[in-house]
C-alpha positions as a Markdown table, in Angstrom:
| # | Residue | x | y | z |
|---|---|---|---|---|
| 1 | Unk | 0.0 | 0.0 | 0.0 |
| 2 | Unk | 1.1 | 3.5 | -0.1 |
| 3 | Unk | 2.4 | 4.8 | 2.9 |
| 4 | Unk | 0.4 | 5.5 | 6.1 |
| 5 | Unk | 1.3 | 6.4 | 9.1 |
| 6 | Unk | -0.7 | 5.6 | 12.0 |
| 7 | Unk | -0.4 | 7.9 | 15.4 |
| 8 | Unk | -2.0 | 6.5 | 18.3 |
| 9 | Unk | -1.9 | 7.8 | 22.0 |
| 10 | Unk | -3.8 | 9.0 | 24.7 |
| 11 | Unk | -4.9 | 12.7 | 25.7 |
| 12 | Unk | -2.6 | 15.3 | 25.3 |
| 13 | Unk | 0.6 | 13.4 | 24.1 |
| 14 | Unk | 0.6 | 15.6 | 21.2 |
| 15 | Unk | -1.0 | 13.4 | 17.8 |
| 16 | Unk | -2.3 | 16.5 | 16.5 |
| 17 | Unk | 0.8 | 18.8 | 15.9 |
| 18 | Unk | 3.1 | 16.3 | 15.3 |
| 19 | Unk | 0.8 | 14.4 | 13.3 |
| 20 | Unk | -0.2 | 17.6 | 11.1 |
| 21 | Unk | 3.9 | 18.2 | 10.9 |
| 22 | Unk | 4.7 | 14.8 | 9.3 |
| 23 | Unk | 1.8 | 15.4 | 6.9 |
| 24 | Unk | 3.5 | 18.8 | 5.8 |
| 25 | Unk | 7.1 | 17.6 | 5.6 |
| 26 | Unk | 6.5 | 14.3 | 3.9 |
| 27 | Unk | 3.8 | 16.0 | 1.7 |
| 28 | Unk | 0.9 | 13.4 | 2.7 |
| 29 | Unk | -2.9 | 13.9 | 3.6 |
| 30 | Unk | -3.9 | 14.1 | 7.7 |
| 31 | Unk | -7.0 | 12.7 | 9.2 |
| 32 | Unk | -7.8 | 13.1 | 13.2 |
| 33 | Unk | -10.4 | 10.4 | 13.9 |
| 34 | Unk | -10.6 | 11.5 | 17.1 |
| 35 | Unk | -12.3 | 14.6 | 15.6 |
| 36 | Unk | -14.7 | 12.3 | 13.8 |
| 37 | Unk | -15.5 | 10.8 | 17.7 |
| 38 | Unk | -16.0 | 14.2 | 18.9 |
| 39 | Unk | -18.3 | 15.3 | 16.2 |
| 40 | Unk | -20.8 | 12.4 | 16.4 |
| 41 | Unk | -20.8 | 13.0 | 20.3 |
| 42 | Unk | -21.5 | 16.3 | 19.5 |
| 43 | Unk | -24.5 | 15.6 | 17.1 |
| 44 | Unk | -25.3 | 13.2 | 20.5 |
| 45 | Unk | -25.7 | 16.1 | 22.9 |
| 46 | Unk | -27.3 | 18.5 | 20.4 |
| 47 | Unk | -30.0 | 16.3 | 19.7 |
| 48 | Unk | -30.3 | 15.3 | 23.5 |
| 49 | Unk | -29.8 | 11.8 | 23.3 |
| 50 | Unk | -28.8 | 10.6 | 26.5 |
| 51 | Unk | -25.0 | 9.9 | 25.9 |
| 52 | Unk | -24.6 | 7.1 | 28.7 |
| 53 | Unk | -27.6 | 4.8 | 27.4 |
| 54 | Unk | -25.4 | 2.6 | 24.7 |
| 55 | Unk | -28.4 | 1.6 | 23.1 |
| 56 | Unk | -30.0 | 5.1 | 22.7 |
| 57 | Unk | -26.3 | 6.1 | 20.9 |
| 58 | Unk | -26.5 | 3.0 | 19.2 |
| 59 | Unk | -29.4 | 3.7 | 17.5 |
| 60 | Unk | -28.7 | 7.3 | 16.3 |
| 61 | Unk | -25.2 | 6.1 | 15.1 |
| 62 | Unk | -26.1 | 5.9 | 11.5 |
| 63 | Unk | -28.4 | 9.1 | 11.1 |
| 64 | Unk | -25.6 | 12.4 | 11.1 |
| 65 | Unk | -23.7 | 13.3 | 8.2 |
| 66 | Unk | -20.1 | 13.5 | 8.8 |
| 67 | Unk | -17.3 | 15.1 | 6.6 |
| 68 | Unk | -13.3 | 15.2 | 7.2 |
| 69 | Unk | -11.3 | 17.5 | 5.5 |
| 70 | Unk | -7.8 | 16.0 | 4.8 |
| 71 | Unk | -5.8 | 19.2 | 5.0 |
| 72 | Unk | -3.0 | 19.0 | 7.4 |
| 73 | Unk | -2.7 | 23.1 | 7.3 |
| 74 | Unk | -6.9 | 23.5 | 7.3 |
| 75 | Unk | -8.4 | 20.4 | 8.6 |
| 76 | Unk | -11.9 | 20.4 | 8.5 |
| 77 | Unk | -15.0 | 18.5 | 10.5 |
| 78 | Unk | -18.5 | 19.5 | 9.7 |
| 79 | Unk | -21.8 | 17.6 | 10.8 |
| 80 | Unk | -24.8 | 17.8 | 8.6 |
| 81 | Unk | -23.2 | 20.5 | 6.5 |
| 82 | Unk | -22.4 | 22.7 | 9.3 |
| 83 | Unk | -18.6 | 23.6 | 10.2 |
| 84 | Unk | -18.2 | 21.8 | 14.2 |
| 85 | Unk | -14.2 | 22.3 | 14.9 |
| 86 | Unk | -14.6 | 24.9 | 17.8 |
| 87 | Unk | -17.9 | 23.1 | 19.3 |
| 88 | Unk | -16.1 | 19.5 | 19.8 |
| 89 | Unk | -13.6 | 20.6 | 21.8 |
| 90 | Unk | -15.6 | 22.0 | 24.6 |
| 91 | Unk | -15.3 | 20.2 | 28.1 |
| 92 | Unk | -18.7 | 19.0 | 27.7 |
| 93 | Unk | -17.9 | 17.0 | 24.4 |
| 94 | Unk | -14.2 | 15.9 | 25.8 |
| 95 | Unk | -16.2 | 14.5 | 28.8 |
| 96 | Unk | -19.1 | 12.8 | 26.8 |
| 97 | Unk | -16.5 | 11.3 | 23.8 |
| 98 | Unk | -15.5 | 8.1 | 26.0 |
| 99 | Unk | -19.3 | 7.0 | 26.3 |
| 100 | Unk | -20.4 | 7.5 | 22.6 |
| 101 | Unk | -17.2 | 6.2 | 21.2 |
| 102 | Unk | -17.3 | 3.1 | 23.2 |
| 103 | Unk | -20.4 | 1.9 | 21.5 |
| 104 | Unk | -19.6 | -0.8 | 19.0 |
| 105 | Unk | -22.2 | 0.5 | 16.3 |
| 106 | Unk | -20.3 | 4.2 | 16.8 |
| 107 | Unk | -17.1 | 2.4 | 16.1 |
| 108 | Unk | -17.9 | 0.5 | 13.2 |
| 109 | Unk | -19.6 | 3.1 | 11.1 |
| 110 | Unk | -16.7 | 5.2 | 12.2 |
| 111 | Unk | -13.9 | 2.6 | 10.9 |
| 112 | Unk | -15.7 | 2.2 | 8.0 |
| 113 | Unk | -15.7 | 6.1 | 7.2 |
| 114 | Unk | -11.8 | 6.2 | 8.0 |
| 115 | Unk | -11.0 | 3.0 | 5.7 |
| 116 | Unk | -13.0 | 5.4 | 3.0 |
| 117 | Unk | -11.2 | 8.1 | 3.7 |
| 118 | Unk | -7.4 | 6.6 | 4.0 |
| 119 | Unk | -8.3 | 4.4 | 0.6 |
| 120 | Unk | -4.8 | 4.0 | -0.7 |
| 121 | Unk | -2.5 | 5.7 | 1.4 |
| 122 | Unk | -0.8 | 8.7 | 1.4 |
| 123 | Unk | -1.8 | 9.6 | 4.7 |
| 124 | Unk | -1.1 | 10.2 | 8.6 |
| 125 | Unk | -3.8 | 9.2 | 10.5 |
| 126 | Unk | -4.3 | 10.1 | 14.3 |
| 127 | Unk | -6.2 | 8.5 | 16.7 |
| 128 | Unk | -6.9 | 5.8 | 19.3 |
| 129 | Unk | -6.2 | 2.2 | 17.2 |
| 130 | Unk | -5.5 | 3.2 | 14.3 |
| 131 | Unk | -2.6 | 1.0 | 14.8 |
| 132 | Unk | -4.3 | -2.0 | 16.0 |
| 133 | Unk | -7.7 | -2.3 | 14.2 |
| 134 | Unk | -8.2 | 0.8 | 11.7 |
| 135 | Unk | -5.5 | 0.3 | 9.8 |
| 136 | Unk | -3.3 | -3.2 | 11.4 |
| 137 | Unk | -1.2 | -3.2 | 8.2 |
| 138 | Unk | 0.0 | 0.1 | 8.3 |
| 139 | Unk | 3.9 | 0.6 | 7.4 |
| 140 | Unk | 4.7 | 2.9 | 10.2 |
| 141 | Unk | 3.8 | 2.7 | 13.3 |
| 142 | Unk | 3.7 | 5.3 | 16.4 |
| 143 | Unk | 2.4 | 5.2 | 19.8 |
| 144 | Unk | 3.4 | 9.1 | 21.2 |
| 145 | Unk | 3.0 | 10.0 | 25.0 |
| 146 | Unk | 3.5 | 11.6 | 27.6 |
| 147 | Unk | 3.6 | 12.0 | 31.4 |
| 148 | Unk | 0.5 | 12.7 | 33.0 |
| 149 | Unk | 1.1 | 15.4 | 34.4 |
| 150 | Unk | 2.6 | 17.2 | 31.1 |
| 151 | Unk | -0.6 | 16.0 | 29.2 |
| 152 | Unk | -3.0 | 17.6 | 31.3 |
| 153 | Unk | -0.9 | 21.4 | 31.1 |
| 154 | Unk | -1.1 | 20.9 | 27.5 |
| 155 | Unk | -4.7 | 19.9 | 27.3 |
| 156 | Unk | -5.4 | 23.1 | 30.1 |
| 157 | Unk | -3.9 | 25.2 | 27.8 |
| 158 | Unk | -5.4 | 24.2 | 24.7 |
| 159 | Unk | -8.3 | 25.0 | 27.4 |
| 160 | Unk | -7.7 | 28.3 | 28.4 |
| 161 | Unk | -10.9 | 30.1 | 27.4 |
| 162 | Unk | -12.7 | 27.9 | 30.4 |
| 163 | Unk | -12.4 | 29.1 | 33.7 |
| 164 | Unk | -12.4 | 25.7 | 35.1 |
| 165 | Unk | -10.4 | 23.5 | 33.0 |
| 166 | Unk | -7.4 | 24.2 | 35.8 |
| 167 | Unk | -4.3 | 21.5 | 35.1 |
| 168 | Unk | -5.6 | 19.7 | 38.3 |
| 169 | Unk | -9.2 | 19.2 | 37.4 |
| 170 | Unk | -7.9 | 18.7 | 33.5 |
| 171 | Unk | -5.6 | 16.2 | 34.6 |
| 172 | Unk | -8.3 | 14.1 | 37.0 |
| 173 | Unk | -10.8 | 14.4 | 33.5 |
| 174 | Unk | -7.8 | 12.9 | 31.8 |
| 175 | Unk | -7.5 | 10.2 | 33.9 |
| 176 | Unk | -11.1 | 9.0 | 34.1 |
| 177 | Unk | -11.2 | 9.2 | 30.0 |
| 178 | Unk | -7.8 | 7.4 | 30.0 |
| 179 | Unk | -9.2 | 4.2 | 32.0 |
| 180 | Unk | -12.1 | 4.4 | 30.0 |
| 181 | Unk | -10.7 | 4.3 | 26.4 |
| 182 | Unk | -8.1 | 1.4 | 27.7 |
| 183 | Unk | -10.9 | -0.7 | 29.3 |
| 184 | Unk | -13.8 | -0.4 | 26.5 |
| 185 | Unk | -14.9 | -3.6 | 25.0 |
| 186 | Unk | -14.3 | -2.2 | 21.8 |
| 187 | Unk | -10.9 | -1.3 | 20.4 |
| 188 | Unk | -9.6 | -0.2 | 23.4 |
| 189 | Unk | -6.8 | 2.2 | 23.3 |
| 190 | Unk | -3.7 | -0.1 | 23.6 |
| 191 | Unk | -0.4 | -0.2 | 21.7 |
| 192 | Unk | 0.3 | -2.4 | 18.7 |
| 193 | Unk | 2.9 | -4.8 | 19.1 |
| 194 | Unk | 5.0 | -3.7 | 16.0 |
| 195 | Unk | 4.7 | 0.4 | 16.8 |
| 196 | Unk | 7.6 | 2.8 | 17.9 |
| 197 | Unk | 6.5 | 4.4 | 21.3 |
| 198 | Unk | 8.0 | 8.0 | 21.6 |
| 199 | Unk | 7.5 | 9.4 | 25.3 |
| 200 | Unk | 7.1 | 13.5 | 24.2 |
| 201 | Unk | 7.8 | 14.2 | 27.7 |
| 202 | Unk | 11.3 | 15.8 | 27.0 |
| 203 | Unk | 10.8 | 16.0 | 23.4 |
| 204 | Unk | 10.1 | 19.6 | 21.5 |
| 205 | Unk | 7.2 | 19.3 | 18.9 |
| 206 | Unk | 10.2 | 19.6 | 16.3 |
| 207 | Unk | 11.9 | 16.8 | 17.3 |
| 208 | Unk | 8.8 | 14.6 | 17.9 |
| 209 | Unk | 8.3 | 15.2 | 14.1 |
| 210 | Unk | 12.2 | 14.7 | 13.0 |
| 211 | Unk | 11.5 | 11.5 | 14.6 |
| 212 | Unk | 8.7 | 10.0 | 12.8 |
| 213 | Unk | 9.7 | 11.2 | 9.5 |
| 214 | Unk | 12.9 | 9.8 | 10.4 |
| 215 | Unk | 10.7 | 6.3 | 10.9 |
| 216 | Unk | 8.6 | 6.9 | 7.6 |
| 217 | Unk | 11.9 | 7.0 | 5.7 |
| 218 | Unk | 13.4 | 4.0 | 7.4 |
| 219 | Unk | 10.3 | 2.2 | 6.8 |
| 220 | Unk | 10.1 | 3.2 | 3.1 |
């Protein structure tokens, strides 16, 4: 196939940036499936379905219309037609994500979407097993973290507008989300035996990114 590059990781380890910096450097497409997760638990709260009944989610999984923009310098996620990037990433959303994308029927319409999207390659996809189940055969391989504590300032700051969203309640909403995407039933968050972990800890976003192109070029 041509070349993807799947980015897996939890919360705040920094998939996005470096992610969107490989895409620019090795001249490929970008998807963030996570923002995919995020608008379809959106759509959820807007249209007051209850996000914790799996079986109420389950049932509305099929009905909004979902469209990623493969741009690594504009990236783009719009429900029904309507442009959602600044909406998903409230607090309310981050919180709710967990629930809705832990339904199976979520997940497989989701997948299926993603597999559309990546079709041949050429791509760097971010997510949560994009590794392990969206794309297993993928030729490069990362799983990017970071400490806690370093993940939740990052997320705070990305978070700045809200009042609340304080490093010590950011990082104790991180940890509940963490256990929940690593214990689901369904393609929990978990590392794929043949991927490269890079801890971002010490790492500048620069280097993260000199170090998966480095990979990609290896690999290729």
């Amino acid at each position: 196939m041509s070349l993807v590059i799947a980015m897996d990781g939890p919360s705040g380890s920094g998939k996005s940036s470096a992610s969107k910096g490989v895409a620019r450097a090795l001249g490929l497409r970008y998807l963030d499936t996570g923002a995919m997760y995020r608008a379809m638990t959106w759509w959820m709260l807007d249209q007051g379905v209850p996000v914790e009944d799996a079986a109420a989610v389950a049932a509305k999984a099929g009905d909004p219309v979902l469209e990623s923009g493969t741009d690594p310098d504009a990236p783009t996620i719009s429900v029904d037609g309507a442009d959602v990037s600044g909406p998903i990433r409230t607090r309310e959303v981050t919180n709710a994500v967990s629930a809705v994308s832990a339904v199976p029927e979520v997940r497989a319409r989701l997948v299926a979407l993603q597999r559309e999207i990546i079709g041949t390659g050429g791509i760097v996809v971010e997510g949560r097993d994009i590794g392990t189940v969206v794309v297993p055969d993928a030729p490069v391989k990362v799983y990017l973290t970071a400490s806690e504590q370093v993940r939740a300032a990052r997320r705070a700051k990305d978070l700045a507008a809200d009042p609340g969203a304080t490093v010590t309640v950011t990082q104790a909403e991180q940890a509940r989300r963490d256990k929940l995407d690593s214990t689901r039933k369904a393609s929990p968050l978990t590392m794929a035996a043949d991927a490269h972990e890079i801890d971002s800890t010490e790492l500048s976003l620069g280097e993260v990114i000199e170090a998966v192109v480095r990979l990609a070029k290896e690999q290729t």
